[in-house]
SETOR-317224 format. One record per atom (N, C-alpha, C, O): residue number from 1; residue in three letters; x, y, z. Coordinates in steps of 0.001 Angstrom, whole numbers, plus 524288, in hexadecimal, padded with zeros to 5 digits. Atoms other than C-alpha are relative to their C-alpha. Layout:
BEGIN
FIVEX   k   r     u     v     w
FIVEX NUM ala     X     Y     Z
...
This chain:
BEGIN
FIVEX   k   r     u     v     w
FIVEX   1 unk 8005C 7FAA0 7FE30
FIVEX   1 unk 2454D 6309E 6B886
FIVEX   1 unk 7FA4A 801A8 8000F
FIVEX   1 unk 7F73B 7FF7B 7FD0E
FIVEX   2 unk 80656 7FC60 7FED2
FIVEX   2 unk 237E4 6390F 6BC84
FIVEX   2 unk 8004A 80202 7FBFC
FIVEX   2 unk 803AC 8037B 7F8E6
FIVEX   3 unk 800D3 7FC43 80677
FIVEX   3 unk 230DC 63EA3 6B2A8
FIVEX   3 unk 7FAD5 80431 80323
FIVEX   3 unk 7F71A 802D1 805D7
FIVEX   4 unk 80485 7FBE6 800CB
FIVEX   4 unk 228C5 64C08 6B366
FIVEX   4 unk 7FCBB 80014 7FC41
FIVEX   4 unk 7FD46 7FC52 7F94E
FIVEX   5 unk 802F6 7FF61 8024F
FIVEX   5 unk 21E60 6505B 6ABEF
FIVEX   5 unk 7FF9C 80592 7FFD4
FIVEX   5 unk 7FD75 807F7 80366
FIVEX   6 unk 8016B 7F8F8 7FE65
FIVEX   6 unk 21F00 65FCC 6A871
FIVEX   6 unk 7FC85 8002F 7FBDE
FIVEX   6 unk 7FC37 7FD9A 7F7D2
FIVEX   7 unk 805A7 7FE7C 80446
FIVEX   7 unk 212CF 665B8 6A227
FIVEX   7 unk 80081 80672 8003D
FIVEX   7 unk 8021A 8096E 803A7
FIVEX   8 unk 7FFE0 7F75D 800FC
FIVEX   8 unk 21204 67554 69DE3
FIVEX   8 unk 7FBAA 80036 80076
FIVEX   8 unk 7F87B 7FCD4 7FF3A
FIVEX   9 unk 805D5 7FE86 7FC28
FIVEX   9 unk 2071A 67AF1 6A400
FIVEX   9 unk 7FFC1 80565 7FE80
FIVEX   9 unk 7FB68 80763 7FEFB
FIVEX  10 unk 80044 7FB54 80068
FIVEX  10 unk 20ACD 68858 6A01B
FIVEX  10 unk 80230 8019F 7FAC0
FIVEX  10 unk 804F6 7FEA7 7F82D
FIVEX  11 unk 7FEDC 80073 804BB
FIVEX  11 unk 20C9D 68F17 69450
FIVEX  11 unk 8068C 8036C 80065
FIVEX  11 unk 807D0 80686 803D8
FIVEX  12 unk 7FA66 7FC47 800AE
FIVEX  12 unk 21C0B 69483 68F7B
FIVEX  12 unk 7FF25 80224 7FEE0
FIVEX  12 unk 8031B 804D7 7FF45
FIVEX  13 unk 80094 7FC1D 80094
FIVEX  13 unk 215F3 69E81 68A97
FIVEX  13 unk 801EB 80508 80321
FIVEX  13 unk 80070 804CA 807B2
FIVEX  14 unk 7FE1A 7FC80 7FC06
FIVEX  14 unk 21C3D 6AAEC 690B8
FIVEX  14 unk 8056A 7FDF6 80352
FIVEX  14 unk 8082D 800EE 805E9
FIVEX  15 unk 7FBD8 801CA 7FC6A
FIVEX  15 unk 2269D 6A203 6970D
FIVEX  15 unk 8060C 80423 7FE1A
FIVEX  15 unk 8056E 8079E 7FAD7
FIVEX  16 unk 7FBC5 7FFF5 80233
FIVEX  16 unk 23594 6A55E 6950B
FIVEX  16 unk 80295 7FC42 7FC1B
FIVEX  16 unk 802FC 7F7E8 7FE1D
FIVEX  17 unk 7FC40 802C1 8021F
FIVEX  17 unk 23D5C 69F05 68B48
FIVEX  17 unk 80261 7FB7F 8015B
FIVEX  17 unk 8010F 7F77C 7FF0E
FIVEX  18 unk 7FDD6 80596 7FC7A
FIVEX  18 unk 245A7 694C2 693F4
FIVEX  18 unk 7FC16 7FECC 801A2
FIVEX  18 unk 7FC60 7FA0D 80259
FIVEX  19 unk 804E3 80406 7FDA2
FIVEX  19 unk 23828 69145 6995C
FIVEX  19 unk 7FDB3 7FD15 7FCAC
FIVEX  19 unk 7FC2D 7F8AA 7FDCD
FIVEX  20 unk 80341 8039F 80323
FIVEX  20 unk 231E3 68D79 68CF5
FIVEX  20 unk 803EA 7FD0C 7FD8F
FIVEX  20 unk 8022F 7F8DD 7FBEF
FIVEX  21 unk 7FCC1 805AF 800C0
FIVEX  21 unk 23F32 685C0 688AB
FIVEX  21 unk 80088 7FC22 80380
FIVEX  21 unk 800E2 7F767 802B7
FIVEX  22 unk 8016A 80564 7FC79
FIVEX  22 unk 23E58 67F25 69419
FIVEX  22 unk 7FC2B 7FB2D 7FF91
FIVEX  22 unk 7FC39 7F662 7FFEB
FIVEX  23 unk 805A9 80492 7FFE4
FIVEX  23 unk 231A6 679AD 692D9
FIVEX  23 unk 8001A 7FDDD 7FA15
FIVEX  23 unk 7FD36 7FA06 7F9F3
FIVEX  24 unk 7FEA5 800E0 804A0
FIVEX  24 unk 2350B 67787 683F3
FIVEX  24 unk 803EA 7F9E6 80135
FIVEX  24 unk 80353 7F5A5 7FF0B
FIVEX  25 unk 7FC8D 80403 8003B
FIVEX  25 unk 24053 66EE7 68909
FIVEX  25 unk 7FE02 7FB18 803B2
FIVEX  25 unk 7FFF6 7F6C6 802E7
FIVEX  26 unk 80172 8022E 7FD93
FIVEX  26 unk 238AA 66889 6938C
FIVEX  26 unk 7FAE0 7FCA3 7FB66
FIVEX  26 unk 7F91D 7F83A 7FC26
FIVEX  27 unk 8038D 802D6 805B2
FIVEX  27 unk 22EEA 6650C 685D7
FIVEX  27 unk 7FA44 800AE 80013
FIVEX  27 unk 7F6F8 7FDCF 7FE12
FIVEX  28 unk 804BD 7FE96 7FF93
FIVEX  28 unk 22390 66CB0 689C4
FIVEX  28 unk 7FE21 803B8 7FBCF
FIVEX  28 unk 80043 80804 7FC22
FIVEX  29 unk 800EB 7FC5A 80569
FIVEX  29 unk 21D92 67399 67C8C
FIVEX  29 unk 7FAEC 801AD 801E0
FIVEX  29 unk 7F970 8062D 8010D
FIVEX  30 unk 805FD 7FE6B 7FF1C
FIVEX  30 unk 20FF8 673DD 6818F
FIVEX  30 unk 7FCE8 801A7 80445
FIVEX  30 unk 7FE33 7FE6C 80797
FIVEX  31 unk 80165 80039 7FC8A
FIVEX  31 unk 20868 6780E 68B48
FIVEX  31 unk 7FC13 7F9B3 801FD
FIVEX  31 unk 7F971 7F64C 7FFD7
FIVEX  32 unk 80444 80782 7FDD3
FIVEX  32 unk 201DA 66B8C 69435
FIVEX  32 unk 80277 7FC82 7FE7D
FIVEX  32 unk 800A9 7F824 7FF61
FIVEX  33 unk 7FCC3 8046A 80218
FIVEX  33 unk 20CB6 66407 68DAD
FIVEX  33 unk 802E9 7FE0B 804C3
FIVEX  33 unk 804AE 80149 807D6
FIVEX  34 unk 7FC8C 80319 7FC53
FIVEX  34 unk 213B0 65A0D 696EE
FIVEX  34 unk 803BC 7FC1B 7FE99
FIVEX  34 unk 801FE 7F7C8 7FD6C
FIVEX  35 unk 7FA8D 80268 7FFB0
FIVEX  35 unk 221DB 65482 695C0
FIVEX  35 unk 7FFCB 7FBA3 804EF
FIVEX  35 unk 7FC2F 7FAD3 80800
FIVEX  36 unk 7FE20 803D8 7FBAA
FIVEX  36 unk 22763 64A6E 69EC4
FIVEX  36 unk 8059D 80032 7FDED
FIVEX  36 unk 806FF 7FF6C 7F963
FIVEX  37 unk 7FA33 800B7 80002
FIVEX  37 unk 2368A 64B61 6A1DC
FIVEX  37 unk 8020B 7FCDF 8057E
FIVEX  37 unk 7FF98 7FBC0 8097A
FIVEX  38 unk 7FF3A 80169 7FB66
FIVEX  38 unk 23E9C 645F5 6AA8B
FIVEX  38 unk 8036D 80152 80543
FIVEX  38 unk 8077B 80395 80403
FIVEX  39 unk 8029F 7FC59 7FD3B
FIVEX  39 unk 23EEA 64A24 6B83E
FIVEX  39 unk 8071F 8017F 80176
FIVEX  39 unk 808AB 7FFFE 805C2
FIVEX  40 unk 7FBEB 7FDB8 7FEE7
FIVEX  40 unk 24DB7 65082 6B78B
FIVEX  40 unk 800CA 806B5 800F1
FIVEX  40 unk 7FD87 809FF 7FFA9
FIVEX  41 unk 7FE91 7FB1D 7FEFC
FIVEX  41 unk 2547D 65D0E 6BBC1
FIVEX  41 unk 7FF2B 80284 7FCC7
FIVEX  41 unk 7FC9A 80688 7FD6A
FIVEX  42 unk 7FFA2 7FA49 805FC
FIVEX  42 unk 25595 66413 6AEAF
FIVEX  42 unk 7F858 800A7 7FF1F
FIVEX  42 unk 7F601 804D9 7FEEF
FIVEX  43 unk 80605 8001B 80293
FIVEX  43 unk 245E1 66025 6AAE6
FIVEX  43 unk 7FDEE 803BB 8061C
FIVEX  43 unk 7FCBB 80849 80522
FIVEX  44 unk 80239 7FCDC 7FCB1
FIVEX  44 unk 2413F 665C4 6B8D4
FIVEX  44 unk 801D8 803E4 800D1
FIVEX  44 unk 7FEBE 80672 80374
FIVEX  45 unk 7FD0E 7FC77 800D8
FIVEX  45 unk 24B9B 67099 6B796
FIVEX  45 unk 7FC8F 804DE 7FBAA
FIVEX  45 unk 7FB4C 8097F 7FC08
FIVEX  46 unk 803C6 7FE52 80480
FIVEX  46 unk 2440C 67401 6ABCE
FIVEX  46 unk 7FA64 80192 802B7
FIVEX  46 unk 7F9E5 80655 8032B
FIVEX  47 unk 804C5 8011D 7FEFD
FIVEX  47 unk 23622 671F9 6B116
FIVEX  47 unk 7FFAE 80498 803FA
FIVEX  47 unk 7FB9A 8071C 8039D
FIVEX  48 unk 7FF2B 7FA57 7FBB0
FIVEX  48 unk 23A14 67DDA 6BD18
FIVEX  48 unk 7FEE2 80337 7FDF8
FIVEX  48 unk 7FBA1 80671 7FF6E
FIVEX  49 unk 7FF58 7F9C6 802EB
FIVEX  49 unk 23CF0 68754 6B2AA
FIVEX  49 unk 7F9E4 801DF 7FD31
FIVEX  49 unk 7F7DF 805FB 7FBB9
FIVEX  50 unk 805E7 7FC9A 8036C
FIVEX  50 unk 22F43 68626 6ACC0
FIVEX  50 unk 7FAFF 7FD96 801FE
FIVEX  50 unk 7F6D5 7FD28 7FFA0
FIVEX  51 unk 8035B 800C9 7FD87
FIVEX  51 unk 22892 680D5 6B7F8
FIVEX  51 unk 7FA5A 80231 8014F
FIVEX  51 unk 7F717 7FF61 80373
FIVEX  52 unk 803D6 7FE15 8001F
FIVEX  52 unk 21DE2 68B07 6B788
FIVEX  52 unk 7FB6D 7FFC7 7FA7A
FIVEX  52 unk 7F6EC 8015A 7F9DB
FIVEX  53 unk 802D3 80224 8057C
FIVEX  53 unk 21A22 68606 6A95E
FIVEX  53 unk 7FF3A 7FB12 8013C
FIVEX  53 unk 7FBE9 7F979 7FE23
FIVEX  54 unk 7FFB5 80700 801A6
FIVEX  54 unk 21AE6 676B3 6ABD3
FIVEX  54 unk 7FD69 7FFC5 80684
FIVEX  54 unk 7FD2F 80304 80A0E
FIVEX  55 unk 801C5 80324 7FDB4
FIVEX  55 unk 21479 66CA7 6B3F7
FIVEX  55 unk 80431 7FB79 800BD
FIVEX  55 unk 80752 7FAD8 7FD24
FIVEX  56 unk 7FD2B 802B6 800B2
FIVEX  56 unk 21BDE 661A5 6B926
FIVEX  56 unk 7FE50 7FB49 8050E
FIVEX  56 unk 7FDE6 7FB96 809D6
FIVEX  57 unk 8025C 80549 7FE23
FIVEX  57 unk 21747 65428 6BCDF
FIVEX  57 unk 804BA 7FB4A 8022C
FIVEX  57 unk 80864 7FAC8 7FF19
FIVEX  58 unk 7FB5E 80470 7FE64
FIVEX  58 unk 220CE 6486C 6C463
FIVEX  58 unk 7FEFE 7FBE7 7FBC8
FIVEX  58 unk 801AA 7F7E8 7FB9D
């Protein structure tokens, strides 16, 4: 399977609630921190909702 690369670029600060569990569950704690998942419905499902915080690499 494809693998992404999401990176937080922005801070949760100020976000909503479901936005910063999202990125919690996606395993982003830090800012500039970068995960790699793989490239399914639910993980890019995710990655929409807090697309204006994250980066996302093929």
């Amino acid at each position: 399977m494809a693998k992404i690369k999401i990176t937080q670029v922005k801070s949760k600060i100020g976000a909503p609630e479901r936005q910063k569990r999202t990125l919690a569950a996606l395993g982003l704690k830090k800012l500039h921190q970068t995960v790699e998942h793989d490239d399914t419905p639910v993980i890019l499902g995710m990655v929409e909702k807090v697309k204006h915080l994250v980066t996302v690499e093929k």
